[in-house]
C-alpha positions in Angstrom: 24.9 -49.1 1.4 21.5 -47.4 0.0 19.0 -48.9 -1.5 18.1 -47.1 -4.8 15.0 -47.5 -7.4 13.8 -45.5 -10.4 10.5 -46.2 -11.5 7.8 -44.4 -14.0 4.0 -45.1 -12.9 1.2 -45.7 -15.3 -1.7 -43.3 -14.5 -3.9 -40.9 -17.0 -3.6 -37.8 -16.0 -4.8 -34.3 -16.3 -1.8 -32.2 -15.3 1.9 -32.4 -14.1 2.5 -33.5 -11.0 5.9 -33.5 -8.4 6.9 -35.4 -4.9 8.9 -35.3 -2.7 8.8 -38.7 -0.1 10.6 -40.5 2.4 10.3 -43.3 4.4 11.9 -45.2 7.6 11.6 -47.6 10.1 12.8 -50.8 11.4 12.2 -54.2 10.5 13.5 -55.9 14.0 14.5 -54.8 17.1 16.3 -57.0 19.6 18.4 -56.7 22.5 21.1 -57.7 20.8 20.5 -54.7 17.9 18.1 -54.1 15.2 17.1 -54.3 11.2 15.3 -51.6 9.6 15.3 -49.3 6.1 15.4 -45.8 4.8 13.6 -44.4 1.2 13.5 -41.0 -0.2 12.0 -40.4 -3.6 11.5 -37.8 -6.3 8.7 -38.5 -8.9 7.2 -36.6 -12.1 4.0 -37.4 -13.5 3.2 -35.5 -17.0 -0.1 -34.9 -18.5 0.4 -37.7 -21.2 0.0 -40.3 -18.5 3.6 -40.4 -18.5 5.5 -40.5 -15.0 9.1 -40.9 -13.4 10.0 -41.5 -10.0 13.1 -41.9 -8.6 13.7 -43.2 -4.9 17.2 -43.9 -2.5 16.9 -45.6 0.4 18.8 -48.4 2.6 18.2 -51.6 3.9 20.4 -53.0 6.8 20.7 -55.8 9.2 22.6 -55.3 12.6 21.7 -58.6 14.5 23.8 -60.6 16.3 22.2 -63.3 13.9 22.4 -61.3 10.5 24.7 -58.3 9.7 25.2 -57.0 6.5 23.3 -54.2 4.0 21.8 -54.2 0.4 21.2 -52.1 -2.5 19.5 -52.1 -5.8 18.5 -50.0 -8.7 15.5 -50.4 -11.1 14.1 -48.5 -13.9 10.4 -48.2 -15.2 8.9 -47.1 -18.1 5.0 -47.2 -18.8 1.9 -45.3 -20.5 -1.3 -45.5 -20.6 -4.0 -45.2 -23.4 -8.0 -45.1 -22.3 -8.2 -48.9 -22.7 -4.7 -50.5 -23.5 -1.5 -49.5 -21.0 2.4 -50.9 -20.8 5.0 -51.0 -17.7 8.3 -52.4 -18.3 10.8 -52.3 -15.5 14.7 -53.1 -15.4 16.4 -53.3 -12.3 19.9 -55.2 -10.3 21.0 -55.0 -6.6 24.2 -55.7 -5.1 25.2 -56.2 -1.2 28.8 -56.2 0.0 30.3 -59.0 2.6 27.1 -60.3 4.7 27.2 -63.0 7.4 24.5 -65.4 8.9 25.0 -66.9 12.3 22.3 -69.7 13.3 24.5 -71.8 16.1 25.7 -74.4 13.8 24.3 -73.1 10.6 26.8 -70.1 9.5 27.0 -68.7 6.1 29.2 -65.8 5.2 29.4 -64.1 1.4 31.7 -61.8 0.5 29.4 -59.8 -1.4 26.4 -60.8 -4.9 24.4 -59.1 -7.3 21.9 -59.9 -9.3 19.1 -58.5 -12.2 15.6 -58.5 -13.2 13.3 -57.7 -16.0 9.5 -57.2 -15.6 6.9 -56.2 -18.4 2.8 -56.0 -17.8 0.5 -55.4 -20.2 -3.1 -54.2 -19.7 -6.3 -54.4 -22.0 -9.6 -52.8 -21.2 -12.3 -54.5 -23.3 -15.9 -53.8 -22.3 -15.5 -53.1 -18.1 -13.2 -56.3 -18.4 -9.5 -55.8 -17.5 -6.7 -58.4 -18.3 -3.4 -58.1 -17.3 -0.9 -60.3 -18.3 2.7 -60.1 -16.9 6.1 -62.1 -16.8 9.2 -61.2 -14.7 12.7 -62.7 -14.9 15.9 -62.4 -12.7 19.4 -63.9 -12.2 21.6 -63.5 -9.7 25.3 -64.8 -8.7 27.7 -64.6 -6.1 31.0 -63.9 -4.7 33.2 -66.6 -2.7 31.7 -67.8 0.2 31.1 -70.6 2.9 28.1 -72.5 4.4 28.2 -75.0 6.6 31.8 -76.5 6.8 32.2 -76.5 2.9 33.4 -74.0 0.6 30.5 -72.7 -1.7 28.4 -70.1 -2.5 24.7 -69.6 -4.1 24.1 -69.2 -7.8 20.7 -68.1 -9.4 20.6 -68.8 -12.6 17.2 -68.3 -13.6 13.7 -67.1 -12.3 10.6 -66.5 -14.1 7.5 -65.5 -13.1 4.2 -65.3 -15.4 1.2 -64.1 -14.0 -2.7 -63.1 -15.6 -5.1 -60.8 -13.2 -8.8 -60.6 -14.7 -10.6 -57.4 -13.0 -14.4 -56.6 -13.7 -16.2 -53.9 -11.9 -15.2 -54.3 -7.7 -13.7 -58.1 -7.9 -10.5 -59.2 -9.6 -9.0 -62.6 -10.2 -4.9 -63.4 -10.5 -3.4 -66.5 -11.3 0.9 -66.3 -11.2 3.2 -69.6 -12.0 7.2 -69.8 -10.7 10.0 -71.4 -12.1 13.1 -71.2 -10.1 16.4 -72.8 -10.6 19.2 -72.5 -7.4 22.4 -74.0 -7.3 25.1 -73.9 -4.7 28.5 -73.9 -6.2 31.9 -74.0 -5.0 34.5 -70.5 -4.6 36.2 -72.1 -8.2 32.3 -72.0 -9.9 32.1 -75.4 -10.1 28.5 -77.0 -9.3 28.3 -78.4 -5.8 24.5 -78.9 -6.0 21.5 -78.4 -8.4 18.5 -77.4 -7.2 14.9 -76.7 -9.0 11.8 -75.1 -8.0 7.9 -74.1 -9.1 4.8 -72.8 -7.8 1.6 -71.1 -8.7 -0.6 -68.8 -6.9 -3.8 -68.3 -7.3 -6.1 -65.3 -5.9 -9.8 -63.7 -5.5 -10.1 -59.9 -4.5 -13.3 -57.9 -3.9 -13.2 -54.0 -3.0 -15.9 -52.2 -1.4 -17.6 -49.0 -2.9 -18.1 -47.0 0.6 -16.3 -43.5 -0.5 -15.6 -42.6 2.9 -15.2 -46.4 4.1 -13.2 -48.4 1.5 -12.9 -52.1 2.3 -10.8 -54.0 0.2 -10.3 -58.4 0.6 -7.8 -60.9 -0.3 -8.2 -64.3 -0.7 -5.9 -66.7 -2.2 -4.1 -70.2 -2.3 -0.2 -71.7 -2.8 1.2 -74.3 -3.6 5.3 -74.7 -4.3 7.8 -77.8 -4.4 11.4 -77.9 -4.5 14.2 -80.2 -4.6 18.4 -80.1 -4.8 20.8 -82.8 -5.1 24.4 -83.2 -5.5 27.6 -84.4 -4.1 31.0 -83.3 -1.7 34.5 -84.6 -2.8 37.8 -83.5 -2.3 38.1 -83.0 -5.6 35.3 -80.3 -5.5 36.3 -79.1 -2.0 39.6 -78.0 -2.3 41.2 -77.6 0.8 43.3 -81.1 2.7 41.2 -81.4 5.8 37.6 -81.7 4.1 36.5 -84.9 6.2 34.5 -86.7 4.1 35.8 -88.9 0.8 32.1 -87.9 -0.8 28.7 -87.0 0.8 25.8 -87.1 -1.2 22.6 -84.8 -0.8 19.1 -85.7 -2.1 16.4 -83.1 -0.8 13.0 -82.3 -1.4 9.9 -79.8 0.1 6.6 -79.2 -0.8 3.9 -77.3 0.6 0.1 -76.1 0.1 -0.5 -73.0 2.1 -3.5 -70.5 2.2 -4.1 -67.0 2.6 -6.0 -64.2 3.3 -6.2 -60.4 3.9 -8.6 -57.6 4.8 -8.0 -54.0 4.7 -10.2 -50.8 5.7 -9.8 -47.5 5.4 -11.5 -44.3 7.3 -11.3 -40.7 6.6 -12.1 -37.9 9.7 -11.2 -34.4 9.5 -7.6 -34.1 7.8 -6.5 -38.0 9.0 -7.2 -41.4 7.3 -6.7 -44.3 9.0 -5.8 -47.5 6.9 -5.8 -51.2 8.9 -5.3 -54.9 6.8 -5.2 -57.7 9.4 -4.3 -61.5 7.0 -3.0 -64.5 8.2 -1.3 -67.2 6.2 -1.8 -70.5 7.5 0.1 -74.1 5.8 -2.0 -76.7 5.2 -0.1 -79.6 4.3 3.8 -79.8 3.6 6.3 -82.0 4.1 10.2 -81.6 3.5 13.0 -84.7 3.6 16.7 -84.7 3.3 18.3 -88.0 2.6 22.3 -88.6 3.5 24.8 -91.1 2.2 28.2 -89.9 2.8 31.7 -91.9 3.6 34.1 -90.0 6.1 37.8 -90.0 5.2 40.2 -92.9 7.5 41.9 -89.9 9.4 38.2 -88.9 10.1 37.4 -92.6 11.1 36.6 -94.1 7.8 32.7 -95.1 9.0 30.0 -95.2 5.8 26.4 -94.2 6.4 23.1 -93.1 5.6 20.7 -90.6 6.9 17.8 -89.3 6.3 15.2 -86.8 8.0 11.5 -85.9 7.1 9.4 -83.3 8.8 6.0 -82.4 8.5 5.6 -79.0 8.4 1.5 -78.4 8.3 0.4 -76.2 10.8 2.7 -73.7 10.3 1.7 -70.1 9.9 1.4 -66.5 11.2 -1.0 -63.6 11.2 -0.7 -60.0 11.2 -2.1 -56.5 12.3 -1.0 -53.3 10.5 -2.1 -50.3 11.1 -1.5 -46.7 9.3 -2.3 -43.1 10.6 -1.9 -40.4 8.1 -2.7 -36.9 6.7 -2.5 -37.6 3.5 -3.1 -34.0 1.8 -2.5 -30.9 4.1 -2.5 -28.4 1.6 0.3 -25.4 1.9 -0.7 -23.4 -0.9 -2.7 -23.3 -4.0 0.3 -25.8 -5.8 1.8 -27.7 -2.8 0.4 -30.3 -0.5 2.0 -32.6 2.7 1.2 -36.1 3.3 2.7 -37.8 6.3 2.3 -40.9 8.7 3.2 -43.2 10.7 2.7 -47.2 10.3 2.7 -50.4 12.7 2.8 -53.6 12.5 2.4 -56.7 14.6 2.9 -60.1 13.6 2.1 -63.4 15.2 3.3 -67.1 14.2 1.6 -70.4 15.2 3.1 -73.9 15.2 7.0 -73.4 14.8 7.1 -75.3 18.2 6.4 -78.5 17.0 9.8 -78.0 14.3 12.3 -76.0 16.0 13.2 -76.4 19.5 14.1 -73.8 21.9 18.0 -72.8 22.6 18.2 -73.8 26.6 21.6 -72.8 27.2 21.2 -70.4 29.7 18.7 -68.6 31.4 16.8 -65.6 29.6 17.3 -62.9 32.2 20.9 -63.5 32.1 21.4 -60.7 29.5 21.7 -57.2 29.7 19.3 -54.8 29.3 16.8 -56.0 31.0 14.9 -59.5 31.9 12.7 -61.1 29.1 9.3 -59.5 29.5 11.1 -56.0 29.0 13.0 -57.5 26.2 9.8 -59.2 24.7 8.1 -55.5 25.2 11.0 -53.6 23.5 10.8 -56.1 20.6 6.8 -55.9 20.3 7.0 -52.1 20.0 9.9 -51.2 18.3 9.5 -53.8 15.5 7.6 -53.3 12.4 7.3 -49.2 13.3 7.7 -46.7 9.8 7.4 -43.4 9.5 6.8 -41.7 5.8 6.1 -38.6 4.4 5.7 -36.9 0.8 6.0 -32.8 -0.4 3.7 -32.6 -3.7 3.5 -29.7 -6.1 1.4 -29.4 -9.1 
């Protein structure tokens, strides 16, 4: 399936410009098989401060865990004026039958779509720079099953509305989220209702250095969500569902932090580009509370559960780094960019939440014993390679 997007960039210009790119590289690589993506792109900037660009591409999963592909298709149009500019954007994906394998947690979709709209505005009054945005998306899917009930997810709604302030080398952003999620059943009846929200708010300094740009991210979440609703066999229809009802009351919330710092550094025809960030949760806690009553063929027991975990400490930081040429010029009108990109990534704290699957020795599979397998995965992982044809 190939991922596909269509976009126009805003971007005053003095002549027409068109590229050629494309882009690949993996997202995981396991012993068991890998994830990864494919772009290509065609794009058209005119001397209005106009611009199209077109890109195809693919995103796939082929894990023993995950297995399935995506695409989507979006649309852009924006100009720019010397101190007022406009983007909107219009876009859906789609992804045929997927399936999720966790151990006891297996979900399998026979295929969803889904849309968004996105508009930015941007106002340049005296070196100040406001941008105000808003996004929103739906989404729905086909039948499906989770667990050991019948039921698929539904997204009704998502918006996003954001405000970035920017004056001279230091911009502030400030986004809120509203997301409702519900999980129905394969007739689209509501199994469970679920509600969402955040807000993010960010600082971002970049450095003058021509030949040394420096560029810094710092920034703070904070997002709660909750879903509740009920099993029957009236809303499960199929004669062996076990349980006469079972009722679902969850909730999560979380305060996280983050932060990122970027570099770049030009010699001879190369430029290397290196962010290393980190994101890091504070304090969050998630609870799930169960009252359900299990059918007299199934034993006919009522009870009550609940769990709670503390999730704080959790978090991950990462390297990237990017080697490039990004203009070799091959005549007076046409110039090559190309590179290749890495990244690392390293969690902290999962320990203390998820235990580790002991049932059966790690060099026990095939291809090789676990430091060649944790090798493989370190190298291969994160790895893209890109490149763009220009002519003006």
């Amino acid at each position: 399936m190939i991922l596909f997007l269509c976009s126009i960039v805003i971007a005053p210009l003095s002549g027409a410009d068109v590229a050629l790119s494309a882009a690949g590289g993996s997202l995981l690589v396991t012993p068991g098989g890998t994830s990864g993506y494919g772009l290509g792109g065609l794009a058209y900037t005119g001397e209005t401060g106009l611009s199209l660009k077109a890109d195809a591409g693919e995103v796939f999963f082929k894990l023993p865990e995950v297995r399935g592909d995506i695409s989507a298709a979006a649309g852009r149009f924006g100009f720019r004026a010397q101190n007022f500019g406009a983007a909107f954007t219009v876009g859906g994906f789609s992804h045929s039958a997927f399936t999720a394998d966790f151990g006891e947690a297996v979900f399998n979709s026979e295929g969803g779509s889904g849309a968004w709209f996105d508009a930015a505005l941007s106002f340049r009054i005296r070196g100040l720079t406001l941008e105000p945005s808003a996004s929103f998306a739906a989404a729905s899917w086909e039948s499906g099953d989770f667990y050991w009930f019948f039921g698929k997810p539904d997204l009704p709604a998502l918006w996003r509305l954001g405000l970035t302030a920017a004056y001279d080398a230091h911009s502030l952003g400030f986004s809120l989220v509203s997301l409702d999620a519900d999980i129905l059943d394969n007739d689209a009846v509501r199994l469970f209702k679920g509600a969402s929200g955040g807000a993010v708010l960010y600082y971002r300094f970049s450095g003058k250095s021509r030949n040394f740009p420096v560029q810094g991210t710092l920034g703070y979440c904070y997002a709660a969500a909750g879903m509740e609703g009920e099993l029957t066999a009236s809303n499960q229809g199929y004669s062996l569902f076990p349980y006469r009802f079972y009722h679902l009351d969850a909730s999560f919330s979380t305060h996280a932090g983050f932060a990122v710092i970027s570099m770049e550094y030009g010699f001879s025809i190369f430029r290397v580009h290196a962010a290393l960030g980190a994101a890091h949760v504070f304090q969050g806690t998630g609870s799930v509370d169960i009252h359900y009553r299990e059918k007299t063929l199934f034993g006919g027991n009522e009870k009550t559960d609940s769990l709670w975990k503390d999730v704080g400490g959790l978090g991950a930081a990462f390297l990237s780094a990017d080697l490039g040429i990004p203009s070799l010029r091959l005549g007076t009108k046409t110039s090559l960019s190309l590179g290749i990109k890495k990244t690392l990534a390293l969690p902290w704290g999962y320990q203390n939440i998820f235990s580790a699957d002991e049932s059966g020795p790690p060099d026990s599979r095939p291809g090789g014993g676990p430091d060649t397998d944790l090798i493989r995965t370190a190298l291969l992982s994160g790895l893209s390679i890109y490149g763009s044809l220009a002519i003006r």
